[in-house]
Backbone as CSV, one residue per row, in Angstrom:
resi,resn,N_x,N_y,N_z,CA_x,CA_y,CA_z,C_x,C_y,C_z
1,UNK,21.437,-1.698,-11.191,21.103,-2.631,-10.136,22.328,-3.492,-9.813
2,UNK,22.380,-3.484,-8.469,23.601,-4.464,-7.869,23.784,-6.250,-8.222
3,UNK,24.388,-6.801,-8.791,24.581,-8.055,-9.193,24.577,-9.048,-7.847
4,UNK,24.042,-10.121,-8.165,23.801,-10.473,-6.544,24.521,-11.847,-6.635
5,UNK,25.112,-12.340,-5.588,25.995,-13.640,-6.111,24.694,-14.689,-5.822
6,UNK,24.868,-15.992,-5.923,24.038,-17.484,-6.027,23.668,-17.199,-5.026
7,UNK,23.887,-17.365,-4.069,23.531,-17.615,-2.678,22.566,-16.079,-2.087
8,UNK,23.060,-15.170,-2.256,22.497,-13.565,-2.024,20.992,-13.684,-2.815
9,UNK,21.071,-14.576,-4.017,20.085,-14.107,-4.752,18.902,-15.469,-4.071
10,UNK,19.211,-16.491,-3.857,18.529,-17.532,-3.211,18.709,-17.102,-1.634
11,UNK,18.669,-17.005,-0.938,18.659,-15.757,0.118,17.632,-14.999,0.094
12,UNK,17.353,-14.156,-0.870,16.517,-13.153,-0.885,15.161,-13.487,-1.546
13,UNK,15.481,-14.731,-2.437,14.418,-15.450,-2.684,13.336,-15.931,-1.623
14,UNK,13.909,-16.886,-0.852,13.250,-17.550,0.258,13.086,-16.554,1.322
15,UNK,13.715,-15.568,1.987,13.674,-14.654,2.660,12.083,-13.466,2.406
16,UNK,11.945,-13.337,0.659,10.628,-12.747,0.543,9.501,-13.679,0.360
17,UNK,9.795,-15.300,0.202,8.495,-16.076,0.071,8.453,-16.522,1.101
18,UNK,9.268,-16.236,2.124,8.840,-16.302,3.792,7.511,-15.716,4.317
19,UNK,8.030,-14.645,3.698,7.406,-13.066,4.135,5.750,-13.138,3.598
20,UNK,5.850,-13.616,2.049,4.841,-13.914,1.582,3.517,-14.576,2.049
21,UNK,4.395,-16.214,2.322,3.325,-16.874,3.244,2.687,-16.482,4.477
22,UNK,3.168,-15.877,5.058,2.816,-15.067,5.951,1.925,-14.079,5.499
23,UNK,2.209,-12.953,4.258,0.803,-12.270,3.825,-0.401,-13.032,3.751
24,UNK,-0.103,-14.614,3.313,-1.513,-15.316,2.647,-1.888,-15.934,3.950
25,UNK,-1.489,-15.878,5.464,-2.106,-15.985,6.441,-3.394,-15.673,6.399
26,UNK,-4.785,-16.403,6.576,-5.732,-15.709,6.727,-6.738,-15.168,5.194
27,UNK,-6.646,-15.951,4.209,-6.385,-15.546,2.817,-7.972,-15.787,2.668
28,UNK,-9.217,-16.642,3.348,-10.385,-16.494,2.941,-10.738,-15.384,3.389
29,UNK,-10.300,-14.623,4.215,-10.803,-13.289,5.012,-10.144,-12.556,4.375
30,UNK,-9.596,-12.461,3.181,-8.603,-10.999,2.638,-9.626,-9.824,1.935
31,UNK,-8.879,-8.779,2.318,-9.702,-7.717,1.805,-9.053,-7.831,0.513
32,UNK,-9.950,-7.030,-0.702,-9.447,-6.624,-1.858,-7.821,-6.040,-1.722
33,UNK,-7.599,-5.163,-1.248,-6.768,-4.411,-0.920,-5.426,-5.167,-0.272
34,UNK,-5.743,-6.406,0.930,-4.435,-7.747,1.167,-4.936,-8.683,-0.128
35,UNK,-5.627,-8.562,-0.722,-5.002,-9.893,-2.117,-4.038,-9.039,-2.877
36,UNK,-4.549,-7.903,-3.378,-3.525,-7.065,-4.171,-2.607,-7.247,-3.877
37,UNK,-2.161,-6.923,-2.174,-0.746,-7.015,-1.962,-0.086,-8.429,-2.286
38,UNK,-0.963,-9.678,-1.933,-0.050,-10.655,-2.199,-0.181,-11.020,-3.273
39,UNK,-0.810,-10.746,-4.414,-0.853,-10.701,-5.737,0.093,-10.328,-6.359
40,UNK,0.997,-9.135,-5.529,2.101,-8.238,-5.964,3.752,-8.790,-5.614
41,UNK,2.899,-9.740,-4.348,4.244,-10.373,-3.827,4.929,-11.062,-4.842
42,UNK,3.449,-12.375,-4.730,3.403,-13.364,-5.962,4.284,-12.899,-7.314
43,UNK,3.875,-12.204,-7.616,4.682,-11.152,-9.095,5.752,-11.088,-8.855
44,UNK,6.795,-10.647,-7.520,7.892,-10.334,-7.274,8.733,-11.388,-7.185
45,UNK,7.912,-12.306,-6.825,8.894,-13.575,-6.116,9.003,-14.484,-7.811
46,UNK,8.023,-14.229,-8.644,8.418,-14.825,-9.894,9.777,-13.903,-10.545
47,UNK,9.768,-13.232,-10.431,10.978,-12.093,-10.529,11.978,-12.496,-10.489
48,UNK,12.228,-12.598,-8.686,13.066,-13.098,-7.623,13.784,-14.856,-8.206
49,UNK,12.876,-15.388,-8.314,13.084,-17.235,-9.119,13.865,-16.874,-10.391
50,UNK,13.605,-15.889,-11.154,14.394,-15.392,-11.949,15.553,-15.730,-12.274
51,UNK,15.874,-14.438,-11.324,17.077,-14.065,-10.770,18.023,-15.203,-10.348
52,UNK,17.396,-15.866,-9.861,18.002,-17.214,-8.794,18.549,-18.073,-10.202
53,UNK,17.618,-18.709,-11.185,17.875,-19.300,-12.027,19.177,-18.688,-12.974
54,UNK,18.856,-17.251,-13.215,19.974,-16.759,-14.359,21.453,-16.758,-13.312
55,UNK,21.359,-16.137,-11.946,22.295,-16.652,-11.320,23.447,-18.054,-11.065
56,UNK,22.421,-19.025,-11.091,22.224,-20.537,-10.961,23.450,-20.699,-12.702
57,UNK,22.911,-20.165,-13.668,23.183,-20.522,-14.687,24.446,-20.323,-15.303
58,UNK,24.551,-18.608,-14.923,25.961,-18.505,-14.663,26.822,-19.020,-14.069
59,UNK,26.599,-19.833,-12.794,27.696,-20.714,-11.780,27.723,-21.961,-12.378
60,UNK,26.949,-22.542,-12.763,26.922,-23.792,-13.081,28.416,-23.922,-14.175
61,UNK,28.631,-25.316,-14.491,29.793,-25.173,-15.387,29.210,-25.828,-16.721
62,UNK,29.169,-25.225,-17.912,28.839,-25.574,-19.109,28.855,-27.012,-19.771
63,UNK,27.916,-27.170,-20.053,27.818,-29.174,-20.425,29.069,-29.057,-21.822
64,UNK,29.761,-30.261,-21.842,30.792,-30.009,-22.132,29.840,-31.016,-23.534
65,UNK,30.271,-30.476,-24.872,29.960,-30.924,-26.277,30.420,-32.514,-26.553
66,UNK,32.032,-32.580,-25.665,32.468,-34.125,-25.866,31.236,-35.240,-25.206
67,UNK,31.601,-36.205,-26.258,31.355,-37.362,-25.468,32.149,-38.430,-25.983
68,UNK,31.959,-39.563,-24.913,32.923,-40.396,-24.906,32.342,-41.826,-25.244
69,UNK,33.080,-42.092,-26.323,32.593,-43.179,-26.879,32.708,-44.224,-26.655
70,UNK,31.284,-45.325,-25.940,31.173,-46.144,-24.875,32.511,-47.398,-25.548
71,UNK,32.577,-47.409,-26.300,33.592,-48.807,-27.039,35.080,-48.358,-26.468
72,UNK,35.461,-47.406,-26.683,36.846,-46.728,-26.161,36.799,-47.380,-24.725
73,UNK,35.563,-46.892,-23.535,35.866,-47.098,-22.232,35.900,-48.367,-22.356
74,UNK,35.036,-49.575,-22.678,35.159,-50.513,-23.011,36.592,-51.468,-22.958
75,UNK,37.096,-50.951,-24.006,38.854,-51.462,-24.310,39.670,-50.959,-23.153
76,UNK,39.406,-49.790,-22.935,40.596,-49.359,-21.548,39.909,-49.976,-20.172
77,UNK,39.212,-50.697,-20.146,38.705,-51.488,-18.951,37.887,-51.007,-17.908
78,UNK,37.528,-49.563,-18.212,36.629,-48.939,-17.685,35.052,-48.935,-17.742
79,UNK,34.574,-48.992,-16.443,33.007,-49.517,-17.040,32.319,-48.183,-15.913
């Protein structure tokens, strides 16, 4: 499967829960057969959020272990 960059993958996110809401148009009148489908959407688009997040996670930049010890900023006059 093709690797999808941040944006491609949030893109395709909102692009199928577009699509979605639009299946649930009309949703007290659904046949067995249109819930399935958006039952299936539903499933995909948790998928899709996935994707977005592990994407997301990779771009992001790693919380850095330092911290800075408030007394130091303190003395150098930084607040």
């Amino acid at each position: 499967m093709e690797k999808l960059l941040l944006s491609e993958n949030v893109k395709r996110f909102i692009d199928y829960a577009i699509d979605t809401v639009k299946a649930m148009d009309g949703a007290p009148e659904h046949s067995e057969q249109q819930k399935a489908v958006v039952t299936d959407r539903i499933s995909k688009l948790k998928l899709y959020l996935n994707e977005v997040e592990v994407a997301y996670l990779e771009n992001a930049p790693e919380r850095s272990s330092l911290t800075i010890d408030p007394e130091y900023i303190a003395e150098t006059g930084h607040s």
